[in-house]
C-alpha positions in Angstrom: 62.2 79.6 -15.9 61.6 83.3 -17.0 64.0 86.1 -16.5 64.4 89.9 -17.8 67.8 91.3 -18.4 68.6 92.3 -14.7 68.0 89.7 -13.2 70.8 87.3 -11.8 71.2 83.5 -12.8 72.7 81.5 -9.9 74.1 78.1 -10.7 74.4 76.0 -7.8 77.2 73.2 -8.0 76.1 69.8 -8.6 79.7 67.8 -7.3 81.6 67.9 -4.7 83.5 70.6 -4.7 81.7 72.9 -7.4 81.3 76.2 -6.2 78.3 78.4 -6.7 78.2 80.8 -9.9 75.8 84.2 -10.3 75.8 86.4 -13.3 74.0 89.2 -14.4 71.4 88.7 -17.3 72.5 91.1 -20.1 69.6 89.6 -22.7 66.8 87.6 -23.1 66.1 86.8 -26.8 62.5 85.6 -26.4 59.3 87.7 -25.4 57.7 85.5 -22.6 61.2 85.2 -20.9 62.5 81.9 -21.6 66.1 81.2 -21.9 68.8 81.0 -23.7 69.9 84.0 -21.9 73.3 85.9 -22.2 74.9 86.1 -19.0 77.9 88.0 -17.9 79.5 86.4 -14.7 80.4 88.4 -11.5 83.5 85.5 -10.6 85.4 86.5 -13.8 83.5 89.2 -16.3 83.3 86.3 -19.2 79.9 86.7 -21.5 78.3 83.6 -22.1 75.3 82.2 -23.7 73.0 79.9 -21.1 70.8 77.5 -21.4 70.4 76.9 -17.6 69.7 73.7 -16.1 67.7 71.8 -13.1 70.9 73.5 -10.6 70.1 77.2 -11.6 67.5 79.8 -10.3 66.7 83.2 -11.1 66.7 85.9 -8.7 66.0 90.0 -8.6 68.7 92.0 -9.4 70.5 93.3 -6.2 70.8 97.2 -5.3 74.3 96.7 -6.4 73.8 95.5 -9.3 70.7 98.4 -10.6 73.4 100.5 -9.4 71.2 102.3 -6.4 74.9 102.3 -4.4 76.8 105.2 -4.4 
């Protein structure tokens, strides 16, 4: 998994019942991309550091989120 800071991490629930989480990447400590990354979540604004799993994806960042909406 490589990301840039940008970029959204969606974690797809595993159970029953878990729901889906994206967040915007706000860092990416190593050069080539590789996580840990530092993720703030769109469901609740908390700031946490990642180490995604087998559930989780990277994706583009959205025109919302480059802030190309006015």
């Amino acid at each position: 998994m490589h990301a840039k800071p940008g970029d959204r991490l969606v974690l797809e629930g595993i159970h029953v019942g878990d729901h889906r989480r994206i967040g915007v990447i706000l860092s990416v400590p190593h050069d080539d991309g590789t996580p840990p990354y530092t993720v703030r979540w769109l469901d609740n604004g908390h700031e946490a550091l990642v180490f995604p799993g087998s559930e989780a994806r990277v994706e583009p960042p959205t025109p919302i989120d480059r802030g190309d909406l006015q």
